[in-house]
C-alpha positions in Angstrom: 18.9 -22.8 29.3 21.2 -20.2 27.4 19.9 -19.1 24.0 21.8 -16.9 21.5 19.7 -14.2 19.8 21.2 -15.2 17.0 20.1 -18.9 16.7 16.5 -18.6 17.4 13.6 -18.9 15.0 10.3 -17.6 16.1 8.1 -18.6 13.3 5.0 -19.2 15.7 4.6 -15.5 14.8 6.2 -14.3 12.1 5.8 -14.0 8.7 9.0 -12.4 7.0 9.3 -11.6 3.2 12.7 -10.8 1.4 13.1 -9.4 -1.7 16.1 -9.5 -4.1 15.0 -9.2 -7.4 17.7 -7.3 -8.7 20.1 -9.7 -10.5 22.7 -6.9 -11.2 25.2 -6.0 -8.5 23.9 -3.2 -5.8 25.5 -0.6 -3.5 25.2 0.8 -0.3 25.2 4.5 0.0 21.5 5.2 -2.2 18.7 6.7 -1.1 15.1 5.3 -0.6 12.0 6.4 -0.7 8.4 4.8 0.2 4.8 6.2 0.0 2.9 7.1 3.5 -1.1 7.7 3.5 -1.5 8.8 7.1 0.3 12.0 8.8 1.9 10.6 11.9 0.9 12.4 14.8 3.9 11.3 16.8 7.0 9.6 16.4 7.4 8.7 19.9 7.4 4.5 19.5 5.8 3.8 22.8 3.0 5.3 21.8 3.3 4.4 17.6 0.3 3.2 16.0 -0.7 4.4 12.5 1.1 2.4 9.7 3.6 6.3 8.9 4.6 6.1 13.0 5.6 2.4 13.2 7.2 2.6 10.2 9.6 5.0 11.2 10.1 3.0 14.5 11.0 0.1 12.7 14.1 1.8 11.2 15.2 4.6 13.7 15.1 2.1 17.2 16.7 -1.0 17.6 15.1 -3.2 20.4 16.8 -6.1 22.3 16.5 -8.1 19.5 15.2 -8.3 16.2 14.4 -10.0 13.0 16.7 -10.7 10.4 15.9 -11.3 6.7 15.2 -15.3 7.3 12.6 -14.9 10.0 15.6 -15.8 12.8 15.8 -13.4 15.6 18.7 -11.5 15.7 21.0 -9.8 18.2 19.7 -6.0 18.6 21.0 -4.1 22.0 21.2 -7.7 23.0 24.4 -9.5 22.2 22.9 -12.7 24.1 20.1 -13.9 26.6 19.0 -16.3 29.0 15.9 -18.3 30.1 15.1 -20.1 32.7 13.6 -23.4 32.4 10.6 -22.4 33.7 10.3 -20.2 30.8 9.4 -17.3 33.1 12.7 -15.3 33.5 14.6 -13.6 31.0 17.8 -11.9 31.3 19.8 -10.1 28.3 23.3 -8.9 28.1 23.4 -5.2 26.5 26.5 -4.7 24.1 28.1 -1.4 25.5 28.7 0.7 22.1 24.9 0.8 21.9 24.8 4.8 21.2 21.9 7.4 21.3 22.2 9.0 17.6 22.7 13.0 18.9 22.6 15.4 15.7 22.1 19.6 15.8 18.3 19.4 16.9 18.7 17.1 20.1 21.8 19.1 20.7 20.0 21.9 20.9 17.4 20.6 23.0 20.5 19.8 25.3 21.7 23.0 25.0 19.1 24.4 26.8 19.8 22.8 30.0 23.0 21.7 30.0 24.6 24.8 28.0 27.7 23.9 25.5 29.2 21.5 27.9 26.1 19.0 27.4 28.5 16.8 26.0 30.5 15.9 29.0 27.3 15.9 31.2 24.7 13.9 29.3 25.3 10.7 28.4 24.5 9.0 25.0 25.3 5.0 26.2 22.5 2.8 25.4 21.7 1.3 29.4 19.1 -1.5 30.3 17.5 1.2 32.4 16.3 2.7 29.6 14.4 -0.7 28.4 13.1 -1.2 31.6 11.5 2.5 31.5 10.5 2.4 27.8 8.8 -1.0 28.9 7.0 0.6 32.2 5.6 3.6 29.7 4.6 0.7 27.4 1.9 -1.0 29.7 1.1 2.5 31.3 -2.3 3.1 30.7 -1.6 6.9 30.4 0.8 6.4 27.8 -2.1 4.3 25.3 0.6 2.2 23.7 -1.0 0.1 20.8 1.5 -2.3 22.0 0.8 -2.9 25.4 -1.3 -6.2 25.0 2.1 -7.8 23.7 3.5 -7.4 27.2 0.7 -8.3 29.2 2.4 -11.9 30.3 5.3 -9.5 32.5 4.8 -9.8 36.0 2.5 -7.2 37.0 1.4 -5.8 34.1 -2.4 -7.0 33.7 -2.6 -5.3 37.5 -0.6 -2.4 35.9 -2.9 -1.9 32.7 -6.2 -2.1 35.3 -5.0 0.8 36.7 -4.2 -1.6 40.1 -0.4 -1.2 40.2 2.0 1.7 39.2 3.9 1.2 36.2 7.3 1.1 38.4 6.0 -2.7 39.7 6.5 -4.3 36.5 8.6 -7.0 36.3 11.7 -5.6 34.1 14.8 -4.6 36.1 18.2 -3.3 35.5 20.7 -5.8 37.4 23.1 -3.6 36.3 24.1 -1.0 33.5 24.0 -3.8 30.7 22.2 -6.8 32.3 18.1 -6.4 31.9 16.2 -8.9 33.7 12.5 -9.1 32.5 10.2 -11.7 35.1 6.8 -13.3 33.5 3.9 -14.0 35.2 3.3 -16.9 32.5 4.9 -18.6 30.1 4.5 -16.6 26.3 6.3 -18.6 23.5 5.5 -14.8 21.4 7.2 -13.1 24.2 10.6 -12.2 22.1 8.6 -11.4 19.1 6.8 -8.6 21.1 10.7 -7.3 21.6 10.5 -6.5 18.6 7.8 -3.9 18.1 8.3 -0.7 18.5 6.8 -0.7 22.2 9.9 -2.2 23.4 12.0 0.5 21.8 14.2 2.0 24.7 14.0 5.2 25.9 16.0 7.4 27.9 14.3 8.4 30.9 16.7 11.9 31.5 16.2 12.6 27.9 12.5 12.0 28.3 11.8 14.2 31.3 13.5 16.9 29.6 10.7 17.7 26.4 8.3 18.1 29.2 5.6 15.9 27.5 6.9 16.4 23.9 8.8 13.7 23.3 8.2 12.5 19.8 6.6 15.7 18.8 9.4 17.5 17.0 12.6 16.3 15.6 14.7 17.3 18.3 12.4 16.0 20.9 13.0 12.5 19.8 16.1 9.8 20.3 16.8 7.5 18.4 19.3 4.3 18.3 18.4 2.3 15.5 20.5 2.5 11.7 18.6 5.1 11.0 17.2 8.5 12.4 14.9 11.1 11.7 16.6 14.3 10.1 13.4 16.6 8.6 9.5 16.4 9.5 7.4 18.4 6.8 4.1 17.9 7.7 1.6 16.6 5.1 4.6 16.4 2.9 7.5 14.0 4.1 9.9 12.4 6.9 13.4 11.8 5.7 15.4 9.9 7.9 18.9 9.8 7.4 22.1 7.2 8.0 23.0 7.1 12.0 26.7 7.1 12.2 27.0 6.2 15.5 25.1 2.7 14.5 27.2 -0.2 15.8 24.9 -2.8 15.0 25.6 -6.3 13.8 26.2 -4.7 10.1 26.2 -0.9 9.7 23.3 0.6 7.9 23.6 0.3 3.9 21.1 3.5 3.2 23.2 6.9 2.8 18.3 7.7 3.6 14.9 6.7 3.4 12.0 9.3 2.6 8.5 8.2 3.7 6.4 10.5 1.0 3.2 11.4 2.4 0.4 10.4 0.0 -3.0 11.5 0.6 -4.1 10.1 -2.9 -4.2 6.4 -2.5 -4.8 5.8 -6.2 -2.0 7.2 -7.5 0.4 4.8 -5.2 0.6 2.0 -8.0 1.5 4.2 -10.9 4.8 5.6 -8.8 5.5 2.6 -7.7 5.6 1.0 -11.4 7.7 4.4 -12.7 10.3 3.9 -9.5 9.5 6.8 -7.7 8.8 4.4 -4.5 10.9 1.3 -4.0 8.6 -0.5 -1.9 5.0 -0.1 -1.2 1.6 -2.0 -0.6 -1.1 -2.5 -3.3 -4.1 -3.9 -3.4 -4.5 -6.9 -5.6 -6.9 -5.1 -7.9 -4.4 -2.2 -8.0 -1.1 -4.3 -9.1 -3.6 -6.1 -11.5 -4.5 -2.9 -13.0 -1.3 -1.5 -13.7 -0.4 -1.6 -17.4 3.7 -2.8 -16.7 4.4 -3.8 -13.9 8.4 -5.5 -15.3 10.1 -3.8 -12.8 8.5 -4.8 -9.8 8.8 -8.2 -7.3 5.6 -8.7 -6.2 4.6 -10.9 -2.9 0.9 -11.7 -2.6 -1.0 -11.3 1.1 -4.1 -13.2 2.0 -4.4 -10.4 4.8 -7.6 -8.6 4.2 -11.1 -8.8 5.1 -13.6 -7.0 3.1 -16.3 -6.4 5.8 -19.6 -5.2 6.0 -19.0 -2.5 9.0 -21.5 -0.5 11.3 -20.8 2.7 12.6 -22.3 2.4 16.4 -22.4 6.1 16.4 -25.3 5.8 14.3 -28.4 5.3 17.0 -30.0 2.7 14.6 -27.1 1.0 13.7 -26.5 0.9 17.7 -28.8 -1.2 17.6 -28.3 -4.8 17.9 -31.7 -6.0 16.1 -31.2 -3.7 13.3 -27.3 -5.3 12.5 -28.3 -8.5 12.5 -31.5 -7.3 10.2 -28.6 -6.6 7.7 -26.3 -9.0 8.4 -29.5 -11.9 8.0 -30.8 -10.3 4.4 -27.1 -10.3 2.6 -27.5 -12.6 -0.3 -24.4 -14.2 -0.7 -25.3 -15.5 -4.2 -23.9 -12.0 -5.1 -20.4 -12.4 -4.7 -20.5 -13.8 -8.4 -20.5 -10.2 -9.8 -17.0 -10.1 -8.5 -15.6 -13.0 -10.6 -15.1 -16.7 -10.2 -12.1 -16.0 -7.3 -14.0 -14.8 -4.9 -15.3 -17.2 -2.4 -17.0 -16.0 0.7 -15.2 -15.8 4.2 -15.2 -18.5 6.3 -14.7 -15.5 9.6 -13.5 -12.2 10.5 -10.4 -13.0 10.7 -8.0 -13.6 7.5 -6.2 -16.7 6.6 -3.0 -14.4 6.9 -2.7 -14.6 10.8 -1.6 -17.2 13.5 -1.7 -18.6 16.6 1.6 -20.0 17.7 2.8 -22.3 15.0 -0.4 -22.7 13.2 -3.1 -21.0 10.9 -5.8 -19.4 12.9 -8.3 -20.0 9.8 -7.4 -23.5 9.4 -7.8 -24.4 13.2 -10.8 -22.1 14.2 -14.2 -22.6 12.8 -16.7 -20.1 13.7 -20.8 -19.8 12.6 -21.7 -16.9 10.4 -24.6 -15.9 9.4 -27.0 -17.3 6.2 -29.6 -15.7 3.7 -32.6 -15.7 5.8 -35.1 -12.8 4.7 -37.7 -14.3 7.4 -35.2 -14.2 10.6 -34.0 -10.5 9.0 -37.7 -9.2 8.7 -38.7 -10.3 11.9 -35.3 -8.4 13.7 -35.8 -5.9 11.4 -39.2 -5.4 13.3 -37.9 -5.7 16.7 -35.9 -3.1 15.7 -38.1 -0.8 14.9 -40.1 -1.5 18.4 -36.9 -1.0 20.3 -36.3 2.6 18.3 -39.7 3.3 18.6 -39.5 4.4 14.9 -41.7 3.7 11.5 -39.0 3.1 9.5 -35.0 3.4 8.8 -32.8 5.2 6.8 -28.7 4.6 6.3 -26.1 5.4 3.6 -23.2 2.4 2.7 -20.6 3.7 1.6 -17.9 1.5 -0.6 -15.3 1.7 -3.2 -15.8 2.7 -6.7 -14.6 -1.0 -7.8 -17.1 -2.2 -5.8 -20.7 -0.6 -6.2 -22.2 -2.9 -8.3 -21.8 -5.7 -5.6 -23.1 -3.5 -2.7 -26.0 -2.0 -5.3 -27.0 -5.6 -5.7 -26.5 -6.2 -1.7 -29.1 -3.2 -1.0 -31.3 -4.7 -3.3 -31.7 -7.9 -1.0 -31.9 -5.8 2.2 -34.7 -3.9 0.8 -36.4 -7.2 -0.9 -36.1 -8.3 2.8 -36.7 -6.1 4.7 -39.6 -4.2 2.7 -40.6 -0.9 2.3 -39.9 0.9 5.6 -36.2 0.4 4.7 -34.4 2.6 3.0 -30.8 2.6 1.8 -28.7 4.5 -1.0 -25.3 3.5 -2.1 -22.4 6.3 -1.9 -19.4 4.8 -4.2 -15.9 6.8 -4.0 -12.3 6.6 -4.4 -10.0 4.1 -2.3 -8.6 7.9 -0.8 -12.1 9.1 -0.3 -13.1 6.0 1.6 -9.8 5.6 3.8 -10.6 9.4 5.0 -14.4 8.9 5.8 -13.9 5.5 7.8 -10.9 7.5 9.5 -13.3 10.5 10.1 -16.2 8.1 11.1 -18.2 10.0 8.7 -20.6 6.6 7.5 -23.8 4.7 8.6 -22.1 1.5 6.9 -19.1 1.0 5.3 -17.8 -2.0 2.9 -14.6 -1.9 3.9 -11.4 -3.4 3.5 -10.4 -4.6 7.3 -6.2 -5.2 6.8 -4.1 -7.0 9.2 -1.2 -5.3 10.8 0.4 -8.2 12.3 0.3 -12.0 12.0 -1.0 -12.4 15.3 -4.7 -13.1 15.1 -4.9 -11.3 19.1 -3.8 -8.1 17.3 -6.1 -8.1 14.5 -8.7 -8.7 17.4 -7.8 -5.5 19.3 -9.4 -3.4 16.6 -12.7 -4.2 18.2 -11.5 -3.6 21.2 -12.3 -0.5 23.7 -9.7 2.3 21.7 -9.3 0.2 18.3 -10.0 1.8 15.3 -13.4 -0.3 15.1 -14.3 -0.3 18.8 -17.6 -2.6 19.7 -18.3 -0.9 22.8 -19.2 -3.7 24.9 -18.5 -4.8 28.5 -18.5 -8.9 26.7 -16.1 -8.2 24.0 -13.8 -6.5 26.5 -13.6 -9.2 28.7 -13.0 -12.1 26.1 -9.7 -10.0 25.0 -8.6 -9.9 29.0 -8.8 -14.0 28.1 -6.7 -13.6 24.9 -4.4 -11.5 26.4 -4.2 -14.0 29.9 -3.9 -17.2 27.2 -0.9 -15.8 25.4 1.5 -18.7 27.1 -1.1 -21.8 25.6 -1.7 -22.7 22.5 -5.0 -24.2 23.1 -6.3 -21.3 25.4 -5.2 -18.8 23.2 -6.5 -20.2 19.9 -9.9 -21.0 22.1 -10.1 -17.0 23.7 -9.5 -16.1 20.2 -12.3 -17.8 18.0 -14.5 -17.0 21.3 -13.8 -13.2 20.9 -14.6 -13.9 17.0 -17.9 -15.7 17.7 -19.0 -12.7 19.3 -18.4 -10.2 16.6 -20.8 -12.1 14.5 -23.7 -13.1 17.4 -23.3 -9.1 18.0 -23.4 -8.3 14.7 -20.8 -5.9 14.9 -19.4 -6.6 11.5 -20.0 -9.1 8.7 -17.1 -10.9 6.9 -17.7 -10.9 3.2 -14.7 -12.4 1.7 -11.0 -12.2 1.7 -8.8 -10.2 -0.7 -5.0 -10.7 -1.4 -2.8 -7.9 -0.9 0.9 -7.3 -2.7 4.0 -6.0 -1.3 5.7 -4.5 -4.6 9.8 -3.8 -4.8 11.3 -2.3 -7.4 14.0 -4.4 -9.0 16.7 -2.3 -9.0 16.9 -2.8 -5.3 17.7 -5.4 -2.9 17.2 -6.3 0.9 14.6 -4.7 1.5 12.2 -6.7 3.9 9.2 -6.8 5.9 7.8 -8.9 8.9 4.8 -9.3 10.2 2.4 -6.5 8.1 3.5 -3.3 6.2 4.2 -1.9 9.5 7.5 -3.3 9.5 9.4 -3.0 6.3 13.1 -2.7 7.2 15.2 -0.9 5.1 18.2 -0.8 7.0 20.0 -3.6 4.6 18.8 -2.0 1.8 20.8 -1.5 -1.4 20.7 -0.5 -5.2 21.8 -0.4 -8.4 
C-alpha cells in the first residue's frame, strides 16, 4: 500500500507543540538564538546524545522524512514511500536536488585530497547510499549511537547490536542511486518516527572516510544537508549555525541563523529568556513561576519530569541492594505537603508525558511502589549492615536549593527509622551546581529531577540501561530492555516489557519516584514557528520567523 510522506500522522509517538504567539506580521531573514547547558562533545548525529548535539542535528540534517508543525510526517530526502502489506518492507524515493551544504571549511578539508579541482571530483548529491551507511553506523556497536534501540526492528540489527553480525548485513539497501529499500524483521508502527532522529541522519561514506575518525569533531569535519549548517564552534561559548543555500527542501529555510548560547548557569536561563535574549528555551515550572513578567512569553506546560530519589551505585553501600530499599521503605510520604497542595506523589518512574503507541503509558501501566514501613526499612537496614560487614553508614543527599526543606524532613524519617547507626547530612545547591555533580557522579544520593527526552516511554527506560546516564548495572534490567526493544511492533508486548522493566527499578530499588513536576517550553512573542516534537531535543527552527 503506497503512502505519501505527506499524508501520514504518526501520533502513536509524537507530541508536537507550535507556537505563534506573535499577532503582528513576521519575516524571514532574522536571527535566532537559544540557550545550551551542556558542551557538545560532537556534532556527528549518529552518535548525538546530549540535549546541545541533538539539537543541532535537528536543524543542520534532514532525514527521509520529518515532522511538520501539525504532528504529520512530512517529505524530507523522501518525496514519497512505500509499504508492503506485511508492514515489513519499506522503500523511499530520494528527490535528486538533495545537496550536501559545502562552505570554506569542508572545502578545505577537500582541498587536501582532491587539490582545487575537488569540485569536479567529489560529489555533493544527496544518494540512498548514504542512508543505508548512516543507518549501518547507527546500530554499530562501535559507533554507541543513543539511537540505535529505535532501529532495532531492521532485519539484522538485534544480531548486529550483539556483536553477532557486521553492520554491512542490515537490512537497508540502495536499489539504486535514489530508491532506499529498508527490510524489517517485525512489524514497528514507531518505525518512521525513528526516521526522524538524528540517527537516521545520512552520511556520506567518502566524506566520512576522509576525517580519519574526526568526523563531527571540527566544523569542517562535518556535512550537513538539512536548512541549516554549522558555520563557527567556540567552545564553552557558542555554535552558530547559519542559512544553507543549497537547501531545496519542501520550503526554504526562513532563518538568515540560529546561535545555541552555551549556559553553564542554569539559573540565569529564565531572566534572558523574559528580556528576549533567547527566543525559545525550557524552564522549569518553578522557574517560569518565579519570573517577575513574563508578558512576552508563550508558554506550554510539560508533565515530563520525575523528581526521583537516585543512588549512585558507585557508592559501595549504596551498591547495595538491602541498604536502597532501607531508604526507599523509611520515606514518609506525608512530607510532600511542605511542597504545596499540587503536589501529589508518583504513581511510577515513568512520567505521565510518555506513550506507548496511541496511548498514555501512565494511564495504562500500573506498577507497585513502595509504602512508609520503618519496620520492613529497619530490618533491611540490618541486613545491610551484615552484608557490608559494617557498624553503621554514612551518605550525603544532595538536592536543589528549592527543595531542602523537603529532603531535610525526608532525612529526618530515615534516621527516625533507621536509628542511630545511620547517618545522613543534606548538601542543598543551585539547579547549575546540581546538573554538574549528577553529570560528574560526584553524589551518594541525589533528589533529582529525571526529564524525558522523548515521548516514547522505551527511551526514557534506556537511561537505566547498560551506557545511560543512570545505568543499574544489572544482567535483569538488561535483558527486560532486549524485550522492549523485541516488542516494538505490539502494542500489548511493548506496553507489558515496558511496565516489566519499571517494576524492576523499584523491586531493585534503583531509584524511588517521588512525584512529577511540569515543565514549560517558553517563546518569545515576537516570533513565530518555532516548534518542537517529541522533548527539547528537537525544537525546529527552520520555519522560524520574526518581527
Amino acid at each position: 500500500m503506497a503512502k505519501k510522506a505527506a499524508s501520514v500522522l504518526l501520533c502513536c509517538v509524537l507530541l508536537l507543540l507550535s507556537f505563534s504567539g506573535c499577532l503582528g506580521r513576521t519575516k524571514a531573514g532574522k536571527s535566532f538564538s537559544v540557550p545550551i547547558t551542556d558542551e557538545p562533545k560532537s556534532l556527528d548525529p549518529q552518535i548525538a546524545a546530549s540535549n546541545a548535539e541533538r539539537l543541532v542535528a535537528s536543524n543542520g540534517y534532514e532525514g527521509l522524512v520529518r515532522v511538520g508543525a501539525n504532528g504529520e510526517i512530512l517529505n524530507g530526502v523522501a518525496e514519497w514511500y512505500t509499504v508492503s502489506d506485511d508492514g515489513l518492507t519499506y522503500t523511499f524515493y530520494l528527490r535528486q536536488d538533495a545537496q550536501w551544504a559545502l562552505y570554506s571549511a569542508q572545502k578545505i578539508v577537500l582541498a587536501q585530497k582532491y587539490g582545487e579541482n575537488f569540485k569536479e571530483t567529489f560529489d555533493k548529491t544527496v544518494y540512498a547510499e548514504d542512508f543505508v551507511f548512516a543507518l549501518q553506523r547507527a546500530v554499530d556497536p562501535q559507533t554507541g549511537s543513543a539511537d540505535a534501540f529505535l532501529f532495532s526492528s531492521i532485519a539484522g540489527a538485534q544480531s548486529i547490536l550483539a556483536g553477532e553480525l557486521p553492520k554491512e548485513s542490515l537490512g537497508a539497501v540502495a536499489i539504486d542511486n535514489f530508491t532506499l529499500q529498508i527490510r524489517l524483521a517485525r512489524p514497528d508502527e514507531n518505525f518512521l518516527y525513528a526516521l526522524t532522529c538524528p540517527g537516521a541522519s545520512p552520511c556520506d561514506r567518502e566524506f566520512f572516510e576522509l576525517t580519519a575518525g574526526r568526523y563531527g569533531l571540527e566544523v569542517g569535519y562535518l556535512l550537513s544537508n538539512g536548512p541549516l549548517h554549522v558555520s563557527k564552534w567556540l567552545g564553552k561559548t557558542s555554535i552558530k549555525m547559519i542559512k544553507n543555500d543549497d537547501y531545496h527542501g519542501g520550503t526554504a529555510a526562513a532563518p538568515a541563523s540560529l546561535t545555541l548560547y552555551y549556559n553553564e548557569d542554569a539559573d540565569a536561563v529564565p531572566e534572558k529568556a523574559a528580556a528576549g535574549t533567547y527566543d525559545a528555551a525550557f524552564l522549569t515550572k518553578a522557574q517560569f513561576d518565579a519570573l517577575e513578567d513574563a508578558s512576552d512569553l508563550t508558554v506550554q506546560y510539560l508533565e515530563n519530569t520525575t523528581y526521583s530519589f537516585l543512588f549512585n551505585f558507585k557508592n559501595a553501600t549504596l551498591a547495595n541492594e538491602n541498604m536502597r530499599k532501607a531508604l526507599c521503605l523509611s520515606v514518609n510520604f506525608d512530607n510532600l505537603s511542605i511542597l504545596g497542595e499540587t503536589v501529589t506523589r508518583a504513581a511510577g518512574i515513568v512520567p505521565p508525558y510518555c506513550t506507548v503507541g496511541t496511548q498514555n503509558y501512565r494511564e495504562t501501566a500500573q506498577i507497585s511502589l513502595p509504602s512508609y514501613d520503618a519496620s520492613a526499612a529497619s530490618a533491611c537496614f540490618g541486613e545491610a549492615l551484615l552484608e557490608l560487614g559494617a557498624s553503621s553508614a554514612q551518605i550525603q543527599v544532595l538536592c536543589a536549593l528549592e527543595y531542602e526543606d523537603f529532603v531535610r524532613a525526608t532525612v529526618q524519617s530515615w534516621q527516625k527509622a533507621l536509628g542511630v547507626k545511620f547517618v545522613a547530612d543534606v548538601r542543598a545547591v543551585s539547579l547549575s551546581e546540581l546538573l554538574a555533580a549528577v553529570s560528574d557522579g560526584n553524589y551518594d544520593v541525589v533528589f533529582y529531577p529525571l526529564t524525558a527526552s522523548s515521548v516514547m516511554t522505551s527511551s526514557y527506560l534506556e537511561m537505566f540501561g547498560a551506557g545511560g546516564a543512570f545505568s543499574a548495572d544489572m544482567a535483569e534490567y538488561e535483558g527486560l530492555l532486549r524485550n522492549i526493544r523485541a516488542s516494538a511492533g505490539s502494542y500489548a508486548d511493548l506496553c507489558a516489557a515496558c511496565r516489566a522493566a519499571e517494576s524492576a527499578l523499584v523491586q531493585h530499588a534503583v531509584l524511588l519516584p517521588v512525584f512529577y513536576q511540569s515543565n514549560c517550553f517558553v517563546t518569545n512573542k515576537d516570533t513565530k514557528d518555532i516548534y518542537f516534537y517529541a522533548a527539547k531535543d528537537y525544537v525546529y527552527f527552520g520555519n522560524a520567523t520574526k518581527k
